[in-house]
N, C-alpha and C positions, 0 to 999 in steps of 0.2 A: 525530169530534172531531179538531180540528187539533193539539192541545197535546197532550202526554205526560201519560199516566198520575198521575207522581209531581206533574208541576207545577201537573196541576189541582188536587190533594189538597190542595197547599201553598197554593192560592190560597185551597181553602174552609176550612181553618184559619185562615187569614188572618182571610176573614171572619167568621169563628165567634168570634174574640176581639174583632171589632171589636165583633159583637151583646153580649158579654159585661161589654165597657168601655162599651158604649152601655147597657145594663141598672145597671149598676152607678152612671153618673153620675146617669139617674131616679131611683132610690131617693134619692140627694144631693139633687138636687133637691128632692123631695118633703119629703124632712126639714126641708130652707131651708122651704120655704111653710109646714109646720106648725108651722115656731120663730115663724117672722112673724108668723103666726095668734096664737099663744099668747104671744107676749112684748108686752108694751105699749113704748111709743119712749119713754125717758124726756124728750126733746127736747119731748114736747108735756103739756101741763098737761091735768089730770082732764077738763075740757068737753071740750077738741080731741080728747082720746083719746074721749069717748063722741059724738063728731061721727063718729070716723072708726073706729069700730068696725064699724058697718055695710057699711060700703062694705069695709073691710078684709076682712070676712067675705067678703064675695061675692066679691071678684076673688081671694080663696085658694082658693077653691073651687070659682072656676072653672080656676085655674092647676092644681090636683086633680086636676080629670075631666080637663083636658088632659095631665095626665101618665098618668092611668092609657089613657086613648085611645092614647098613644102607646104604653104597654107593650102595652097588645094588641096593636099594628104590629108589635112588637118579636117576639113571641111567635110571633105566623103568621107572620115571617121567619126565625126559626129551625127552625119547624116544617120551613119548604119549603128551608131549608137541609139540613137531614137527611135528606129525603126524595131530595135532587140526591146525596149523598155516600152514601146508599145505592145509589142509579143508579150509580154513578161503582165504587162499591164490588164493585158486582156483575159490573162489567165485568172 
């Protein structure tokens, strides 16, 4: 390895908090689409709301799986981040 010791360390800490700010804004997220889900717009009248109930369902759930998809991304990227900082560690 080309860099120092100390400065890789500090890099994977780096990233270790970025994955940690990245985890933490998902969960935000996710809560925003379950508030959407579950709160009716008072902007629209009883029909409009049971017009757009259905369709609101689906794209929250599908906004859903797309966040929890990317928490697994998130997850095996910390995994293989521990896995380097044990290499690094071990040196």
């Amino acid at each position: 390895m080309q860099t120092s010791s100390l400065e890789l360390t500090q890099r994977l800490h780096m990233i270790r908090a970025h994955l940690l700010y990245y985890s933490t804004f998902l969960q935000s997220f996710k809560k925003t689409v379950q508030f959407i889900r579950n709160t009716p717009n008072p902007a629209l009248t009883k029909e409009q709301q049971e017009i757009c109930k259905p369709l609101l369902e689906r794209e929250c759930n599908m906004l859903k799986k797309a966040v929890e998809r990317l928490e697994i991304g998130r997850e095996i990227q910390e995994k293989r981040l521990g896995n380097v900082m044990n290499l690094v560690g071990s040196f």
